[in-house]
C-alpha positions in Angstrom: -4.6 -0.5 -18.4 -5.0 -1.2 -14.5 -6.4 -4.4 -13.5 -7.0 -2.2 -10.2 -11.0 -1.6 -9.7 -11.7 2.0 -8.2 -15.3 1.7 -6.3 -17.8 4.8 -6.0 -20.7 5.5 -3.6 -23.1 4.1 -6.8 -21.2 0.7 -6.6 -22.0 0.5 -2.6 -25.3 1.7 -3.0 -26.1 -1.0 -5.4 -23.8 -3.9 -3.6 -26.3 -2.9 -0.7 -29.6 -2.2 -2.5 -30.0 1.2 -1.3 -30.8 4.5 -3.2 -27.0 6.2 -3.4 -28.2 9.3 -1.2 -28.7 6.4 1.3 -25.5 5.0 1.1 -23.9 8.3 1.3 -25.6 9.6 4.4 -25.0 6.1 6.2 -21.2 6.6 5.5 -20.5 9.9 6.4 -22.3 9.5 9.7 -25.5 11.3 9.2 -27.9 8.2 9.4 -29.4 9.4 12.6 -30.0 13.0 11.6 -32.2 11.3 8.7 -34.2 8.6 10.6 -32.3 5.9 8.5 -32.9 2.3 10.1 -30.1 0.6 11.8 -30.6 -2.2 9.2 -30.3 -0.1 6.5 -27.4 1.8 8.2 -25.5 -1.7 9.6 -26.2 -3.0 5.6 -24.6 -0.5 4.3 -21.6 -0.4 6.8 -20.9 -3.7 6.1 -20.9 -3.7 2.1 -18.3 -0.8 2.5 -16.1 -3.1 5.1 -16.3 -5.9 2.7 -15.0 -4.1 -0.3 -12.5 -1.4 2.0 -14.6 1.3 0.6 -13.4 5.1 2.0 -15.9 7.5 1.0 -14.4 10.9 -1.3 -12.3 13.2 0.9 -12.6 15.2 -2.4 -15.9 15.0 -2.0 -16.6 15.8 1.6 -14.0 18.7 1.5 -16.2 20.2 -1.1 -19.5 19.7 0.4 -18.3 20.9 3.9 -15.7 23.5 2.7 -13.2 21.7 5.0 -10.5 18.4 4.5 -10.1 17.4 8.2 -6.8 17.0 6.6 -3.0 19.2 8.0 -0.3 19.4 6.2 3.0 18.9 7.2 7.0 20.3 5.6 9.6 19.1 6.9 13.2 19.3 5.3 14.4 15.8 5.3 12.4 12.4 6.9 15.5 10.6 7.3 16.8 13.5 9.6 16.0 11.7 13.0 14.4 15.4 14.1 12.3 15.6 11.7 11.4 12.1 11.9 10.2 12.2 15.5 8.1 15.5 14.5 6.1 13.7 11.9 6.2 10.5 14.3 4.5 12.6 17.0 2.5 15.1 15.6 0.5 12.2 13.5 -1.6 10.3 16.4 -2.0 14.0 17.8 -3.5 15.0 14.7 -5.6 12.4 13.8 -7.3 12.4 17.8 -8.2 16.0 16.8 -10.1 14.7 13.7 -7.4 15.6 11.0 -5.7 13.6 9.0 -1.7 14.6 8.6 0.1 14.6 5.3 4.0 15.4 4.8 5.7 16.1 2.3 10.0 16.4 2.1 11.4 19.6 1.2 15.0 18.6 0.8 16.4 21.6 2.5 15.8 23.5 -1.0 13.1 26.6 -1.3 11.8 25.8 -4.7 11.1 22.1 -3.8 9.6 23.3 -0.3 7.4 25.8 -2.7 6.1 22.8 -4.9 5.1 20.8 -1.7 3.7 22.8 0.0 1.8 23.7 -3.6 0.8 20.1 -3.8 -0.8 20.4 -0.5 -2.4 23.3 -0.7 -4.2 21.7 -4.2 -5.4 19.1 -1.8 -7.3 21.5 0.5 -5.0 21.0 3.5 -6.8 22.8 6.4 -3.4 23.9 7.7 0.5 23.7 7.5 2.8 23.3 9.9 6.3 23.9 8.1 10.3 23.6 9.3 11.0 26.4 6.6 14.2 26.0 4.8 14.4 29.6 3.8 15.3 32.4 6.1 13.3 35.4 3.2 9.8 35.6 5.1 8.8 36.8 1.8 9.0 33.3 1.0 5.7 32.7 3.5 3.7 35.4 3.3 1.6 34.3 0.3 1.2 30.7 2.3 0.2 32.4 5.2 -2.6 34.6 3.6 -4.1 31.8 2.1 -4.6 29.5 5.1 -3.1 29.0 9.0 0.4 28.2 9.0 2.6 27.8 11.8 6.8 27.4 11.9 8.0 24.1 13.9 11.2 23.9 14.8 12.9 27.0 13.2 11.7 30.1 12.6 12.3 33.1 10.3 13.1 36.4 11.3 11.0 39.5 9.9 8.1 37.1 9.5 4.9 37.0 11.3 4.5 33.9 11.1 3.8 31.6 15.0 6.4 29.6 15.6 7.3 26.7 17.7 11.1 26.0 18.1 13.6 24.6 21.3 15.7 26.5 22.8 18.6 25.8 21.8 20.4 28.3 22.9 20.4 27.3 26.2 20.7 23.5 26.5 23.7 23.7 23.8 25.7 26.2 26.2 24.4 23.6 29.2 26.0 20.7 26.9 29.2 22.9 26.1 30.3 24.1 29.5 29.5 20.9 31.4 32.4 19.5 28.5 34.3 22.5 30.0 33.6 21.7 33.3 35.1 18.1 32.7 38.7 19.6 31.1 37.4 20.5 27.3 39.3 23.5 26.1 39.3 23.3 22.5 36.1 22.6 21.1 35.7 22.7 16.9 32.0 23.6 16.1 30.6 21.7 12.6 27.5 23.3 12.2 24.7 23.9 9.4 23.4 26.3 7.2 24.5 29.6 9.0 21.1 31.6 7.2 19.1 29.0 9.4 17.6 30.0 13.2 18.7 26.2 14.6 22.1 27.0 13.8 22.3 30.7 14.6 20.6 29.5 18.0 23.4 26.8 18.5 26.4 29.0 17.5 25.1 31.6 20.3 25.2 28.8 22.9 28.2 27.6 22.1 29.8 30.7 22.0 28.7 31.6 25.6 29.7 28.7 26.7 33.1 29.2 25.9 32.9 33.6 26.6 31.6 32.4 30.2 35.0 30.5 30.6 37.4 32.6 29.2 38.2 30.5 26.2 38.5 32.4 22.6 38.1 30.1 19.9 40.5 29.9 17.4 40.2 30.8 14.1 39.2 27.7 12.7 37.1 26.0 15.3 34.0 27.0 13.7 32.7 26.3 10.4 28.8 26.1 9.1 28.2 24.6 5.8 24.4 22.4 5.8 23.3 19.3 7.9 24.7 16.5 5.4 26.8 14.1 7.1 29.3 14.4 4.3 30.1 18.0 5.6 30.9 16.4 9.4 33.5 14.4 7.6 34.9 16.9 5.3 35.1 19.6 8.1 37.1 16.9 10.9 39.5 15.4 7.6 40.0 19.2 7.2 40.9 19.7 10.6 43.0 17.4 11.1 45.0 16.9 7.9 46.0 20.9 9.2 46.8 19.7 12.6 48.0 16.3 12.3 45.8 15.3 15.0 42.0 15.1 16.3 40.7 18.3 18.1 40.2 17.6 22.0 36.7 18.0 21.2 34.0 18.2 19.2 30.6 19.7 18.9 28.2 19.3 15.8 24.9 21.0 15.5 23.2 17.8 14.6 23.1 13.9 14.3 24.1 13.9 10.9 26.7 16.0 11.4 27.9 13.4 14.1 27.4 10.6 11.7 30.3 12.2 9.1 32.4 12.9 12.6 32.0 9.0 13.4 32.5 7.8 9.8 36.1 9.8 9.8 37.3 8.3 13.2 36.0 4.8 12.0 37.8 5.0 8.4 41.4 6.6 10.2 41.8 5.0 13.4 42.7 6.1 16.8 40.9 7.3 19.3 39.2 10.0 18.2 38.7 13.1 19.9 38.0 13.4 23.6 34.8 14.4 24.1 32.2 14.4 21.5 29.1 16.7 21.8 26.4 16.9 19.4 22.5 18.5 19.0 19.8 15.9 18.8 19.3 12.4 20.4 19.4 9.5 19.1 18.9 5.8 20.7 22.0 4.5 18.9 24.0 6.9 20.7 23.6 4.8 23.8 25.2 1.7 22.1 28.5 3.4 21.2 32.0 2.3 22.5 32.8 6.2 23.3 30.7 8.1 25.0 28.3 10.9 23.3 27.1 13.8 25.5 24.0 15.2 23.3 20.7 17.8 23.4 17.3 15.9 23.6 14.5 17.9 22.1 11.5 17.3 23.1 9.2 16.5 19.6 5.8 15.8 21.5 5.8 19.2 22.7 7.0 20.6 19.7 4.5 18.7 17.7 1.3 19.2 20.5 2.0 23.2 20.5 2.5 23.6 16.6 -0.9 21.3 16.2 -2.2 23.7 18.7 -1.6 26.7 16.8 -2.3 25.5 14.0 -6.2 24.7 15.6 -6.3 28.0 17.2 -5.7 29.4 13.7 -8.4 27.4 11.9 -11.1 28.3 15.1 -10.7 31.9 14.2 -8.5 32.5 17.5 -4.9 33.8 17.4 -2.2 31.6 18.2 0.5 32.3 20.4 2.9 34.4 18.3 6.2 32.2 20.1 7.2 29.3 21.7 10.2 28.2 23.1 10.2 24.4 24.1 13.0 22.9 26.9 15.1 21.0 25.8 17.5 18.4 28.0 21.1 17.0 28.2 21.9 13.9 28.0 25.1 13.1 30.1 26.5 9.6 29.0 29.8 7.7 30.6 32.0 4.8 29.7 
């Protein structure tokens, strides 16, 4: 049995000798609309302080037909990304009036579907998802049911807004200006190859490399997920062909970096070259050997998803794309 006591409006009411519709009207902020007295209204405040009394969001969501609540799918929280999404969009959120809830998908469709279940059975007014599947099939229900937007990746054939970087572009920006410095074998470690983040870094990769008239060999490029175990398979694999580190490498994100790092650390020497990776990371900063990397830019990514996601909810129609700048950060030793 819990030794935990669970308050309701009736205990308040009585703590503060007032009739319970009282108490309820002072404490969701329609005291003034009902001529309560500021006596009444500061007694009742102040029971509810004393005891850390929240009234129902069940409740209200029931009365009004709204949570004030977003929801929130993200793949993995410790993926540093994703991390600075939630990080940003949550302040964002809550100064519109909504309160933000995330959930983890793993990177896996059937746990993404049970999340995003979960939040829909606590009347989320919204979702704002980094899908994990690229079937838009996968959506469509979701999106008939209630505003949903796509952050950071999006999924072709769907109609679904979305909000991602451009990858693309700042990835070929990283790739040449490693080019442009004497890099001419690059091996790519990227992720899942169904995923739009890693079709969009591929693409800018590979122009890099077409606009200098270097054609990657046949085992420079490899996409398997964003686990940093698959960073250090793929370099061990690499160089136990070789017998020696690639001039260069490029990984589609931190993680992936994290396996490349583990495999220099655990083997010695110096490693390759030049080392290029999507995503920022402070850390990155504090290594011995410099890391050229892609900075995304997560408040705008989390202001414009939020955005659409409001535009949605007012009856309004969101913007159906949105490509967010990204920038490269040059680092020297």
């Amino acid at each position: 049995m819990s030794s935990f006591t669970r308050l309701t409006i009736d205990d308040i009411a009585r703590l503060a000798s007032v009739s319970r519709t009282t108490a309820s009207l002072v404490l969701n902020g329609r005291a003034g609309a009902y001529r309560i007295s500021e006596s009444t209204s500061q007694r009742v405040l102040a029971v509810a302080a004393e005891h850390q009394f929240q009234p129902s969001q069940s409740a209200r969501a029931l009365r009004s037909r709204a949570s004030h609540t977003l929801g929130l799918v993200v793949p993995q929280l410790t993926n540093f990304a994703h991390a600075s999404l939630a990080e940003a969009l949550e302040p964002l959120a809550r100064a519109a009036g909504y309160q933000l809830m995330t959930v983890s998908s793993g990177d896996d469709p059937e746990q993404e579907a049970a999340g995003i279940g979960q939040l829909l059975a606590r009347q989320v007014d919204g979702l704002i998802v980094v899908p994990c599947s690229a079937d838009p099939a996968a959506y469509a229900g979701w999106a008939k049911r209630l505003p949903l937007v796509f952050a950071d990746r999006r999924v072709g054939g769907s109609p679904t807004p979305f909000i991602v970087t451009a990858a693309a572009a700042a990835t070929e920006a990283l790739v040449a200006d490693a080019i442009a410095r004497g890099a001419h074998e690059i091996l790519y470690i990227g992720g899942g190859a169904s995923l739009s983040t890693s079709a969009d870094r591929l693409a800018g990769y590979r122009a890099a490399l077409d606009q200098a008239g270097i054609v990657p060999a046949d085992d420079w490029i490899s996409e398997r997920d964003y686990l940093r175990a698959s960073g250090q398979t793929r370099l061990a694999d690499w160089v136990a062909r070789h017998g020696r580190y690639p001039q260069a490498v490029f990984t589609g994100g931190i993680t992936l970096l994290e396996g490349v790092l583990a495999f220099v650390n655990a083997h010695g020497g110096a490693g390759p070259d030049f080392l290029l990776t999507f995503d920022d990371h402070p850390l990155l900063d504090c290594l011995p050997q410099a890391v050229q990397s892609v900075a995304q830019d997560s408040h705008a990514l989390a202001a414009e998803s939020l955005a659409a996601v409001l535009a949605l909810l007012a009856g309004q129609p969101a913007e159906p794309e949105r490509w967010i700048d990204a920038s490269v950060r040059r680092r020297q030793r």
